[in-house]
N, C-alpha and C positions, 0 to 999 in steps of 0.2 A: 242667744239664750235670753228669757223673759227673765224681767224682774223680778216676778214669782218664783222662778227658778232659784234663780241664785238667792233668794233669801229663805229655799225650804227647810224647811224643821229636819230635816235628813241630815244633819251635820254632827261635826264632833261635838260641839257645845251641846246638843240636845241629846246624844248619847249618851253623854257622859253623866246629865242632868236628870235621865231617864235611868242610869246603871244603882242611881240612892246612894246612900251617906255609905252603907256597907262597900261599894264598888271602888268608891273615890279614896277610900282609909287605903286601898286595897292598888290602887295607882298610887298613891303617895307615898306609903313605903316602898314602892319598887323603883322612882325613880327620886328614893332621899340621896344616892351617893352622886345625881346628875349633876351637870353643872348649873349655877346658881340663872335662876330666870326659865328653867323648862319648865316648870309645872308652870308657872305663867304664860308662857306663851304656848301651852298644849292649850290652855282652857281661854286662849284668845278669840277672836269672832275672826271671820275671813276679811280680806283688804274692802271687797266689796261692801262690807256691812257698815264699818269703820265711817263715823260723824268728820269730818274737816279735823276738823279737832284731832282726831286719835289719828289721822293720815300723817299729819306732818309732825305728831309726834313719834309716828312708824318712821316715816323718813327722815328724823334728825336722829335716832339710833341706828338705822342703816347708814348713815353717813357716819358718824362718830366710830363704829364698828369698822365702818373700811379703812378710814383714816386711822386708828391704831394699828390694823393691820398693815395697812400698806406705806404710813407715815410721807402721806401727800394728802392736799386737801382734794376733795372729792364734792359732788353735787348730787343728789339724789333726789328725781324727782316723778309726778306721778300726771304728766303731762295727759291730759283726758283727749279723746277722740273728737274730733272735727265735724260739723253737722254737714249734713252734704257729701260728704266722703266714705266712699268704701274704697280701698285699696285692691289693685291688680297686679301683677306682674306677666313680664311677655318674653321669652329666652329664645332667640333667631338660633336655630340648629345649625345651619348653612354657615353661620359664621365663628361659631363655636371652637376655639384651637384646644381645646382641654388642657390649656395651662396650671390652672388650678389657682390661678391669685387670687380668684375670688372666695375660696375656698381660706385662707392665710386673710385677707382684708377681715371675713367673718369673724372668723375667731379671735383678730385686734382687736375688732371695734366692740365686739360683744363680750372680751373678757373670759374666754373660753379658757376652759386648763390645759395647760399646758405639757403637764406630768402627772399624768397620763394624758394623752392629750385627746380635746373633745372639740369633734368636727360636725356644724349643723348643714352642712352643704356634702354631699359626694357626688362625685364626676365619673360617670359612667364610661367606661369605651366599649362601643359596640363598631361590630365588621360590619361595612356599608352595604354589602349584598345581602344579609340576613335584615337588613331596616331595623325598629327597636323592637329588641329582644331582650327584657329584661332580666330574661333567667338565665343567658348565657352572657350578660355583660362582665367587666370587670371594674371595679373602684380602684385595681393594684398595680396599674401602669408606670410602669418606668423607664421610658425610651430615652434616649439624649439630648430627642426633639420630638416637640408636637407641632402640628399633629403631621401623626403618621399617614403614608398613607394607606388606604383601603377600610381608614376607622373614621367615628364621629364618635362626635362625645354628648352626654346627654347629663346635666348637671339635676340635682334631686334637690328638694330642702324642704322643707315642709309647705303644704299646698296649700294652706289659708282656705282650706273648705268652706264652702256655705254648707255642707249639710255633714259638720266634721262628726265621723264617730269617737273621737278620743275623749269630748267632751261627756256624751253621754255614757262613757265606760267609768269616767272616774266617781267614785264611790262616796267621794267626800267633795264632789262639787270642785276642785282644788284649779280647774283648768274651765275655758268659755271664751266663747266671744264674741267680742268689743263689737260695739256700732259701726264703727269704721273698714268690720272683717278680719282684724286683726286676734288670732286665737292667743291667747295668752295665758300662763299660768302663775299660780300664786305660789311662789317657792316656799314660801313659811308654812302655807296648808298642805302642801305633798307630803303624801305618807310613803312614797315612795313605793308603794305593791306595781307599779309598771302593767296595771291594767290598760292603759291609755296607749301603753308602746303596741297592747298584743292588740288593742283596735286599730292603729293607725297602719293601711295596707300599701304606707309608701316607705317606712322606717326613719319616719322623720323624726321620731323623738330618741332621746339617747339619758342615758342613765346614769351617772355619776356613783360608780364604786367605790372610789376613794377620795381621798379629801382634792378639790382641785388644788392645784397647784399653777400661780402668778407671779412672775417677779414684776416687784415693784415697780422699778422705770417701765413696764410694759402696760400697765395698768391703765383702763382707758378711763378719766375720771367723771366725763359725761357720762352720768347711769340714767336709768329709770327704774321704779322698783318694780315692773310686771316685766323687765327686758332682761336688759343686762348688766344690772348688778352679780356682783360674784357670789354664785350659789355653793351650796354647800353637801357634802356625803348623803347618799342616797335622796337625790331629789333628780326629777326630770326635769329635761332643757328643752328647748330646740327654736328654731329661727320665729323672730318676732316681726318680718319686716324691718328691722332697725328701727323698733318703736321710739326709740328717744332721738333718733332725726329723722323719721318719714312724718312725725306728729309736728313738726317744727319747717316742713317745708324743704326737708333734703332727702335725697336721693338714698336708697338702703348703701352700706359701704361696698356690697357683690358688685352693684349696678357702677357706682361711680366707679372704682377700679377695672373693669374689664376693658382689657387694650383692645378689642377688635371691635365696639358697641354693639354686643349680641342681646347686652341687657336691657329690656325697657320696662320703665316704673310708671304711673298715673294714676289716676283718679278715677274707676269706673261708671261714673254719675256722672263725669265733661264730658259733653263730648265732643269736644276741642283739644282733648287730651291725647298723648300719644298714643297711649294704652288702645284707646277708642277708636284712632285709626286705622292700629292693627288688627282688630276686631272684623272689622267690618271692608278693608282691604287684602288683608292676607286670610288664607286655611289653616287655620289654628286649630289646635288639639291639645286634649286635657289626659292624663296618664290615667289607666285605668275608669274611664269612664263608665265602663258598664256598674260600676258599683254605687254609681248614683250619689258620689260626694259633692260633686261638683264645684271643683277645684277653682280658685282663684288664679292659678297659676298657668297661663296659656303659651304653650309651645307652639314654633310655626317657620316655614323656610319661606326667607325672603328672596331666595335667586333659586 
């Protein structure tokens, strides 16, 4: 997304600036019984617009906010993209056992809720004689061991598009992405209408009905505020890359956790990168390609 974009006059600030004195009387009575600080941060500017200045004063009330809640100290921070980098990932099918730990490592390290619980990865199992069939797979496997045979399994997360439609669905700008490829959302600007979920044709985004729910010792305290800090009732989620360690030089936690190494991470601009060898060594494939997203995320059998 251009600069121009994300700082268009299409936003709530300018709605609301354009609604007149009559409109605003007319929001403020309705939400005088909210809690103390909403009408301020409704009429806030998006993270993107935000001087240095009003960043780290975003991020030392995100931090202050978790630490009451969670009574651990916590780091909140807003680690910018890398020049030179776009981010890829590459998932070997062939070695794939559909354990799902990657799936549990996610929702660790990302702070996901736990009650109800909110999963940015699902593990497909699809019967190896039909190939991928995503309409007859299932997410609801429960054998005594994986893998079964005559199945594979085909893990899902959000595909880090280059040409993502979720961005352009959302109404209030609230989601976009990063230099690096990384699409990310701005929890405090989601309004929550899940227009974004009904663009995205892989089901990577997911919706918070009710309050999440963390126990404390579980609480991962390295946040970032476009990743995984602990969001809140009716906001959209979904997989960041592990923005707050793939911007620092580590591995997303899907990738380092899988006991078979199906996962591979790199830098689509090396090409001395692993990412790049598989490219250009293996037959990769991207889900749904005819719809022209064109996916960050490359599938491919190594044996």
């Amino acid at each position: 997304m251009s600069e121009h974009d994300r700082n268009s006059p299409t936003s709530r600030r300018a709605f609301l600036t354009a609604a007149g004195l009559t409109g605003m009387a007319a929001i403020s009575a309705a939400v005088a019984g909210s809690k103390p600080g909403f009408v301020e941060n409704l009429l806030a500017r998006r993270f993107v617009e935000l001087t240095p200045e009003q960043v780290q004063r975003r991020l030392d009330e995100v931090r202050r906010e978790c630490e009451e809640r969670f009574g651990r100290e916590v780091d909140v921070k807003s680690t910018k993209a890398l020049e030179g980098v776009v981010f890829g990932y590459g998932l070997d099918l062939s070695r794939c056992v559909g354990c799902r730990r990657c799936v549990y490592a996610c929702a660790k390290e990302n702070n996901n809720s736990r009650h109800p619980q909110v999963h940015w990865i699902r593990v497909l199992q699809m019967e190896k004689e039909d190939g991928i069939d995503l309409v007859h797979s299932t997410a609801y496997y429960n054998p005594e061991k994986v893998p079964e045979e005559d199945y594979f399994y085909l893990p899902v997360a959000c595909q880090q598009c280059r040409n993502p439609p979720c961005t352009r669905a959302c109404p209030v700008k609230a989601t976009w992405q990063e230099p690096d490829g990384i699409v990310v959302i701005d929890y405090d600007w989601c309004i929550g209408c899940r227009c974004c979920m009904s663009a995205c044709p892989y089901g990577a985004r997911h919706f918070n009905w009710s309050d999440p729910t963390i126990d404390a010792e579980a609480v991962n305290p390295d946040m970032h505020y476009l990743g995984n800090r602990p969001r809140m009732r009716g906001v959209v989620e979904k997989c960041t890359f592990c923005i707050q360690r793939t911007r620092e030089g580590r591995y997303p936690a899907c990738c380092e956790i899988c006991p078979v190494g199906a996962r591979k991470f790199g830098n689509l601009l090396d090409e001395e990168s692993e990412i790049r060898y598989l490219m250009h060594e293996k037959r990769v494939f991207v889900l749904k390609e005819e719809l022209a997203t064109r996916p960050k995320f490359y599938y491919f059998y190594a044996t």
